[in-house]
C-alpha positions in Angstrom: -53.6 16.2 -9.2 -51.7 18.0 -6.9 -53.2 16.7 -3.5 -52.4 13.4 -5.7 -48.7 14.5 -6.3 -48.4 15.4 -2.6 -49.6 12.3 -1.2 -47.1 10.3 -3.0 -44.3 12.0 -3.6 -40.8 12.6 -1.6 -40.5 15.8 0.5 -37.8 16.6 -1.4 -37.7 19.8 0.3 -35.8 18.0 3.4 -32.8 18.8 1.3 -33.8 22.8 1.7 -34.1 22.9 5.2 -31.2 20.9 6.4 -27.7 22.1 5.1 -26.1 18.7 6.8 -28.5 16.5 5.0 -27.8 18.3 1.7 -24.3 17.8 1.9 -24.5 14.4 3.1 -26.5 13.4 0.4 -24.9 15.1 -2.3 -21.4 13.5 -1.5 -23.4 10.3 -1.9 -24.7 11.1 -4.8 -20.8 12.5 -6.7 -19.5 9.6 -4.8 -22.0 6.4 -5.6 -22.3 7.9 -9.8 -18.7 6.9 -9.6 -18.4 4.1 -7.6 -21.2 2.2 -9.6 -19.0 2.9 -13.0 -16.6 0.4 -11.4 -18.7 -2.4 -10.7 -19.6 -2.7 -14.3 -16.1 -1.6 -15.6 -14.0 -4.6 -13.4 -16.7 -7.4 -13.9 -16.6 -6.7 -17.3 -12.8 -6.5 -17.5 -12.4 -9.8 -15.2 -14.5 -11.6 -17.9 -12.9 -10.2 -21.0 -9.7 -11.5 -19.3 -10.9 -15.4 -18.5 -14.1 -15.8 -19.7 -15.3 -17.3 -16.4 -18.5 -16.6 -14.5 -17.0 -18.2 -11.5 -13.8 -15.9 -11.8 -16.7 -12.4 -11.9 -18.6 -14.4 -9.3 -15.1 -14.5 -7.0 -14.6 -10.7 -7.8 -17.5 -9.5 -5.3 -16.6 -13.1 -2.4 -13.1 -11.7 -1.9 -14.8 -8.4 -0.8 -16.7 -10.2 2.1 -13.8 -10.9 5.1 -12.0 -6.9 4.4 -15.6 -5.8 4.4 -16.9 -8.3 7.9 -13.5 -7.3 9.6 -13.4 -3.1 9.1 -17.3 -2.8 8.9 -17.5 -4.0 12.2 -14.1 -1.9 13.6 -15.2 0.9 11.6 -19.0 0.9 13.4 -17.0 0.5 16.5 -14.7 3.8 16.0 -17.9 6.0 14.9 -19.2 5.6 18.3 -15.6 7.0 19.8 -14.3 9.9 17.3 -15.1 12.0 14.7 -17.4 10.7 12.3 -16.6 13.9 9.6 -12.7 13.1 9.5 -13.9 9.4 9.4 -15.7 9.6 6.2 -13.4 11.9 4.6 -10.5 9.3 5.3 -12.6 6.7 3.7 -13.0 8.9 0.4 -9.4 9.5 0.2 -8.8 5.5 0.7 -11.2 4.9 -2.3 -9.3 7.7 -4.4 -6.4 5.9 -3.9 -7.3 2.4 -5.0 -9.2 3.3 -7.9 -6.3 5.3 -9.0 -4.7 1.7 -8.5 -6.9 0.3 -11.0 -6.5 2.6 -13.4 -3.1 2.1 -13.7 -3.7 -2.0 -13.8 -5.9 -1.3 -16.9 -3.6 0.8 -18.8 -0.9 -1.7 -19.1 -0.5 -3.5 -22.7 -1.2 -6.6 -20.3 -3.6 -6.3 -17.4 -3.2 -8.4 -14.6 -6.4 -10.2 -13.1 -5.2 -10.7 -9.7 -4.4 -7.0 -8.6 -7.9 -6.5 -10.2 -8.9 -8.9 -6.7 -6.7 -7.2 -4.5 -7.2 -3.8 -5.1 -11.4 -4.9 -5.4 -10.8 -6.1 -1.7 -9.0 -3.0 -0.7 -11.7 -1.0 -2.7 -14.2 -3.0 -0.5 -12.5 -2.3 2.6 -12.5 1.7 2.2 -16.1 1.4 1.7 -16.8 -0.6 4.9 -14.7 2.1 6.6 -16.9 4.5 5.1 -20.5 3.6 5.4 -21.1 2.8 9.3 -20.7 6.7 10.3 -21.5 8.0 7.3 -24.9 6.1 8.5 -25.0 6.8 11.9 -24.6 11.1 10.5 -27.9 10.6 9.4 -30.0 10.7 12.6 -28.0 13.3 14.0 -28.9 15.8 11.7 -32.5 15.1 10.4 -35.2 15.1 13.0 -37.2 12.1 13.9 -40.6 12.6 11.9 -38.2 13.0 9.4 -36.2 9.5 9.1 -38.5 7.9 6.8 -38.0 10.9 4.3 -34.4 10.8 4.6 -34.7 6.9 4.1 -37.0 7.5 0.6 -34.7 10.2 -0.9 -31.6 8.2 0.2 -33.0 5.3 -1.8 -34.1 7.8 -4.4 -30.5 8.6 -5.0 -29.0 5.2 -4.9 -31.6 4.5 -7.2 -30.8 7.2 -9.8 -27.6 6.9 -9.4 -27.1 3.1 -9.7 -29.4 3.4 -13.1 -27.9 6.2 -14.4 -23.9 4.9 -13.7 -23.9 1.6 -15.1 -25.8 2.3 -18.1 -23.5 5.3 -18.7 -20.6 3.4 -18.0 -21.8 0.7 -20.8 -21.8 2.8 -23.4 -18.3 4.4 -22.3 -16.9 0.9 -22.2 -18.2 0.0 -25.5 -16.8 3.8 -26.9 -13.3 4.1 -25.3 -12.8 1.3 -22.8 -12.3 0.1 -19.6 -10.3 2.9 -18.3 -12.7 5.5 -19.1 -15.3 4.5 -15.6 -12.2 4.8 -13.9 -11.1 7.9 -14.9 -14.4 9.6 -14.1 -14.9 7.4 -10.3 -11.5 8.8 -9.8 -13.2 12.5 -9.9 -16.0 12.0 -7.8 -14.2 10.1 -5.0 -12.5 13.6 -5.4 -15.0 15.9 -5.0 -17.1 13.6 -2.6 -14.0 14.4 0.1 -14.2 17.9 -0.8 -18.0 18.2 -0.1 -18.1 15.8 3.5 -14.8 18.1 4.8 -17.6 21.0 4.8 -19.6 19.1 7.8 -19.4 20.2 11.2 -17.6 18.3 13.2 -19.3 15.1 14.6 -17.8 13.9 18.1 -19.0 11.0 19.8 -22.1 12.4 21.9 -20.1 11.3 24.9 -16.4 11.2 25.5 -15.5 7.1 25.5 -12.2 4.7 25.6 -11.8 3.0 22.5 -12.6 -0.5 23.4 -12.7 -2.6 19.5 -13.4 -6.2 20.7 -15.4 -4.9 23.3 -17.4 -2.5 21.3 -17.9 -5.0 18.6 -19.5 -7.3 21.4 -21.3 -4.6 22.6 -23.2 -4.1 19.1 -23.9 -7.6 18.5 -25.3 -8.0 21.6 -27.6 -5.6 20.9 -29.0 -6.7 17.4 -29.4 -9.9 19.2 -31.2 -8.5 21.7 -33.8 -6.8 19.4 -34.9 -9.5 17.0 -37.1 -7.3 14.7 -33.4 -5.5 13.8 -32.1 -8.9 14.0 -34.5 -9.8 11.7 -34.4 -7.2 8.8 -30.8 -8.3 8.5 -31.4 -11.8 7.9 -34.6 -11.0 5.4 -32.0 -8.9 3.5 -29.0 -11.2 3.9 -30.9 -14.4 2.5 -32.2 -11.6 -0.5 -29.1 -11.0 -1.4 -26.9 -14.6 -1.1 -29.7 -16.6 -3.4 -31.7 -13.4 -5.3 -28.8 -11.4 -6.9 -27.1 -12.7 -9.7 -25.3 -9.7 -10.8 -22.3 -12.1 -11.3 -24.2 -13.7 -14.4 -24.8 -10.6 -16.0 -21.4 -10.2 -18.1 -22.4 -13.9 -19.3 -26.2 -13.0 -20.1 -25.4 -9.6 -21.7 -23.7 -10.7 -25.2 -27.1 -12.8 -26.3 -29.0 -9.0 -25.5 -26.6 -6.9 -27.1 -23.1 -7.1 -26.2 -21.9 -4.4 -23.5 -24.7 -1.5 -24.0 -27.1 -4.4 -22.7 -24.3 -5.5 -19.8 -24.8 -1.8 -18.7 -28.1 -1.9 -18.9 -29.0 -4.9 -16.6 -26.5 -3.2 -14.4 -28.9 -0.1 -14.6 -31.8 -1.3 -14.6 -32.9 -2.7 -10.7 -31.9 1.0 -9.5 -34.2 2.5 -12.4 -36.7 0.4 -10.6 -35.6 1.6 -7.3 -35.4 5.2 -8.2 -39.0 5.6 -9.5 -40.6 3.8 -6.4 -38.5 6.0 -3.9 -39.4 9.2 -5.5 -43.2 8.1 -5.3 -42.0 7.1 -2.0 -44.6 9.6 -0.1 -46.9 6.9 1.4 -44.2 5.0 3.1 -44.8 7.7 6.0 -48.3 6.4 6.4 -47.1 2.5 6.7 -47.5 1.2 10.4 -46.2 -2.6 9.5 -43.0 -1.6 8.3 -41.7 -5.3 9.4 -44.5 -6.8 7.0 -43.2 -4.6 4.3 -39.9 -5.9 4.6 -40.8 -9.6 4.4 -43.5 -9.2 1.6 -41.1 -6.7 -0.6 -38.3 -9.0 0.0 -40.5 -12.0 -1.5 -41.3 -10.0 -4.1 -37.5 -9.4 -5.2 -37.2 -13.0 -5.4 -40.5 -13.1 -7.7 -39.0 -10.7 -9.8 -35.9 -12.6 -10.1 -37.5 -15.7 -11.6 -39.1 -14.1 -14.3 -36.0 -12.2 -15.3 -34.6 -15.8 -15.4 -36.8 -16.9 -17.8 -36.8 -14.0 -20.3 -34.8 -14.1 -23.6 -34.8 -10.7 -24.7 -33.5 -7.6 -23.4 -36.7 -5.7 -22.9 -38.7 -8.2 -20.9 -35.2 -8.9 -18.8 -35.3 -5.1 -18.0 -38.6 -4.8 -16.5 -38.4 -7.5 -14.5 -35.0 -6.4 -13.1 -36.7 -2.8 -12.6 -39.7 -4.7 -10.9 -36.8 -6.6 -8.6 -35.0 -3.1 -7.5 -38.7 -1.5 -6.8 -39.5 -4.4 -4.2 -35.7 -3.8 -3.4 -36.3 0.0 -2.7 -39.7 -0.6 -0.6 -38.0 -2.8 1.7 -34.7 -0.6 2.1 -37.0 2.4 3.3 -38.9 0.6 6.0 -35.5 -1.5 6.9 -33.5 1.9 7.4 -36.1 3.6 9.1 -36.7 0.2 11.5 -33.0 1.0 12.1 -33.0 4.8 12.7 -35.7 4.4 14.7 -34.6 1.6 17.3 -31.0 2.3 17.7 -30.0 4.4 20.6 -27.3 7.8 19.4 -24.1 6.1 21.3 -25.0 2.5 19.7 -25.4 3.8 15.8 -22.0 3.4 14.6 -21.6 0.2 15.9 -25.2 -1.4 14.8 -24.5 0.9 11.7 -21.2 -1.9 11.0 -23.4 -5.0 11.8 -26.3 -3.3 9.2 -23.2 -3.3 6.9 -21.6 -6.6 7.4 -25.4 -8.3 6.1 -26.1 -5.9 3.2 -22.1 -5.8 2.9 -21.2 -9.5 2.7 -24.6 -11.0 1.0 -23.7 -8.9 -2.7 -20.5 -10.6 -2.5 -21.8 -14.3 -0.9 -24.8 -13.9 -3.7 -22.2 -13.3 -6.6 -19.8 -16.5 -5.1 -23.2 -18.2 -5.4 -24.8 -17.4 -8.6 -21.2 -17.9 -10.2 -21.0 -21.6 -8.3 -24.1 -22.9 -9.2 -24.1 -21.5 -12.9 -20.6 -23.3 -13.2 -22.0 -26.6 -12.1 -25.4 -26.1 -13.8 -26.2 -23.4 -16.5 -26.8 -19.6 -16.3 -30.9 -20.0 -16.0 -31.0 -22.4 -13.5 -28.6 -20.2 -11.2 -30.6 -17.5 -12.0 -34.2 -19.1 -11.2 -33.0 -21.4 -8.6 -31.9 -18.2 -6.6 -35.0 -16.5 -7.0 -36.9 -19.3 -5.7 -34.0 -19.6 -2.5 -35.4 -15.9 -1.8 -39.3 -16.4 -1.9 -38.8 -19.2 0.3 -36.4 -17.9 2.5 -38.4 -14.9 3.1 -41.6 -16.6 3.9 -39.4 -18.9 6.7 -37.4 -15.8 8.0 -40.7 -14.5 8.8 -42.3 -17.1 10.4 -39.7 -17.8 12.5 -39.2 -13.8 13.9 -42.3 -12.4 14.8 -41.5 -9.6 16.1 -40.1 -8.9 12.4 -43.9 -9.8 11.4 -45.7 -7.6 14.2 -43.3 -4.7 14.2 -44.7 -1.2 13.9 -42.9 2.0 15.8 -43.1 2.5 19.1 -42.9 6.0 20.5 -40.7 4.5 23.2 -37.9 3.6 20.8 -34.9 5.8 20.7 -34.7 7.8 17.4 -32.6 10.7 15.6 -32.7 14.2 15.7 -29.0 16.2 16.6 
C-alpha cells in the first residue's frame, strides 16, 4: 500500500524544501478561496437582478478585452521589473475592487452595471497578476521538479475552487450576497501580506521596457513553437464551447435552489482536486501533448452527459468527471510551458498562456448564454460539449507537433 501511495501521490513535500514555493502557493491558495466566492456571489446576484442567462453569460465576455489588453502588457513588464512588487500591486488592485462590490451590494438598490464594471476591473487586476506570478514559478523550483509544482498547483486550484463555491452557496443562502465578499476582501488581504515576504525577483537581465515590442516578441515566439501554440488553442476551443458555467444560476433552482448553484460551482474543482493529488504518475508520462488532446476531449464528453442529467447527483459527477480531465490536461499543459519557455521570455509567453485560458471562460460564458437564449439551456449545454470533442480531435490533427510532443532535454526549463 505504501509503494502504491507513493507511486501515485503528489510530492507534497516540495512545499518543505522550498520556502519560495510555499509562500507562492499559499498566497494562491488565501487568495483563489476568496476569489472563487465571488464568481458564484455576482453571477448569482446578476440573475436575481434580471433573470437573464444572457445578462450572467455577458458578466464573464466583458472581462475578455481588460483581460487580452493587461495580460499581454502585464507578461511584457514581468520580463523588465520586479515580479514580487508586481504581484503584490495586483493583490492590492483586487482588494480594492472587491471592496467596490461590496459596497454595490449593500445599497437598498443594487445597481447591475457597476456589477460589469467593477467585474472588468476585477478581471483586469487579475491579468496583471497571473503572468509573473507564473513566470515566479520556474525560478524557484528546480527543473525535475516542474511537473510536481504543476500537480500541487492544480491540487490547490482544485480544493480550493470546490471548497469556495460550495461554501459560498450556503453563505448566500444564510446571510446573502455580501457575506462572499466580505471574506474575498480578507484574503486579497492576507494574500499581499504573504507574496511581500518573497525575495525580490529582478528581470534575470537588466532590459528597456519596450511594450509593443515585447508583446511582438512573445507572440512571435508561441508562433514559432507550435506544440505551445497548440496547447493554447486545445484549451481555448475547451473553454469557448465546453464551459457553461453561465447556465448554472439557470440550472440550479430545478436541483435545489442556491445550495445546488454552489455546488455545480464546486464541483469540476472537486474533480480536479482528487486527480491532482493522485497526480504522482504524471512524472512518468512522455506524451504530454497526447494528454492534452485526449483529456481535453474528455472534458467535452463529460460535458454532454452533465447536459443530459436531471438531478443533482448525476449532474455532480459528471461535472467532477469534466474538472478531472480538466486537471490532467492543465498538468501536462503547464509543464509543456515551463519546460519550453526560455527564463527572459516567461513573463511575456506567461501573458499569451493567460489571454487563451483568460479570454475562453469569458468567450465560453458569452456563448453558452447566446445559444441557450436562442435555443434552450440543454441544447447549449450539449451542443458545447460536442463543439469541444470535435474541436479537440481537429486541433490535433492539424498540430502534430502538439500530437508527437514529449520533452526534450534540449528545451530550456526552470530552476533559479
Amino acid at each position: 500500500m505504501r509503494r502504491l501511495l507513493r507511486a501515485v501521490a503528489v510530492d507534497a513535500g516540495l512545499l518543505g524544501r522550498r520556502r519560495e514555493f510555499r509562500l507562492l502557493f499559499s498566497a494562491q491558495a488565501v487568495s483563489f478561496l476568496g476569489s472563487t466566492m465571488t464568481r458564484v456571489a455576482l453571477p448569482f446576484q446578476v440573475y436575481a437582478l434580471t433573470g437573464s442567462p444572457f445578462a450572467v453569460g455577458a458578466l464573464g465576455a466583458v472581462e475578455v478585452i481588460p483581460l487580452i489588453a493587461v495580460a499581454l502588457l502585464s507578461g511584457a513588464l514581468a520580463d523588465a521589473v520586479d515580479r514580487r512588487r508586481m504581484v503584490v500591486a495586483a493583490e492590492a488592485g483586487g482588494a480594492l475592487v472587491t471592496g467596490l462590490l461590496l459596497l454595490n451590494a449593500a445599497l437598498p438598490h443594487p445597481a447591475v452595471w457597476p456589477i460589469y464594471v467593477l467585474g472588468a476591473l476585477g478581471g483586469a487586476c487579475y491579468a496583471l497578476l497571473r503572468p509573473p506570478l507564473d513566470a515566479l514559478i520556474p525560478q524557484v523550483v528546480e527543473r525535475d521538479e516542474l511537473t510536481t509544482a504543476a500537480a500541487l498547483d492544480g491540487a490547490l486550484i482544485g480544493t480550493m475552487a470546490a471548497v469556495g463555491p460550495a461554501f459560498a452557496g450556503v453563505l448566500i443562502a444564510a446571510v446573502g450576497v455580501e457575506a462572499p465578499l466580505v471574506l474575498d476582501l480578507a484574503t486579497f488581504v492576507v494574500s499581499a501580506g504573504l507574496l511581500a515576504q518573497l525575495d525580490p525577483h529582478p528581470p534575470a537581465e537588466p532590459r528597456r521596457m519596450r511594450p509593443l515590442a515585447d508583446v511582438r516578441e512573445g507572440l512571435a515566439y508561441a508562433r514559432s513553437r507550435p506544440e505551445l501554440l497548440g496547447t493554447y488553442l486545445i484549451d481555448l476551443n475547451a473553454m469557448i464551447f465546453g464551459l457553461p458555467v453561465a447556465l448554472f444560476p439557470a440550472i440550479a433552482p430545478a436541483l435545489g435552489g442556491p445550495r445546488a448553484l454552489g455546488a455545480l460551482y464546486a464541483a469540476p474543482a472537486a474533480g480536479a482536486a482528487l486527480v491532482s493529488l493522485a497526480g504522482g504518475w504524471t512524472c512518468r508520462v512522455r506524451r504530454q501533448g497526447r494528454a492534452i488532446a485526449l483529456a481535453a476531449a474528455g472534458w467535452g464528453a463529460a460535458i454532454v452527459v452533465f447536459g443530459f442529467a436531471d438531478a443533482l447527483v448525476p449532474a455532480l459527477l459528471a461535472l467532477a468527471v469534466a474538472g478531472g480531465m480538466d486537471a490532467v490536461s492543465g498538468v501536462f499543459r503547464m509543464t509543456i510551458w515551463n519546460d519550453t519557455i526560455p527564463t527572459g521570455m516567461r513573463g511575456r509567453l506567461a501573458g499569451v498562456e493567460m489571454v487563451s485560458w483568460g479570454a475562453g471562460p469569458g468567450l465560453g460564458d458569452l456563448e453558452a448564454g447566446a445559444v441557450a437564449g436562442v435555443t434552450s439551456v440543454r441544447t447549449a449545454v450539449v451542443s458545447g460539449g460536442v463543439l469541444c470533442i470535435a474541436g479537440s480531435a481537429a486541433l490535433a490533427a492539424a498540430i502534430p507537433a502538439l500530437w508527437r510532443y514529449e520533452p526534450s532535454p534540449d528545451d530550456q526549463s526552470g530552476g533559479s
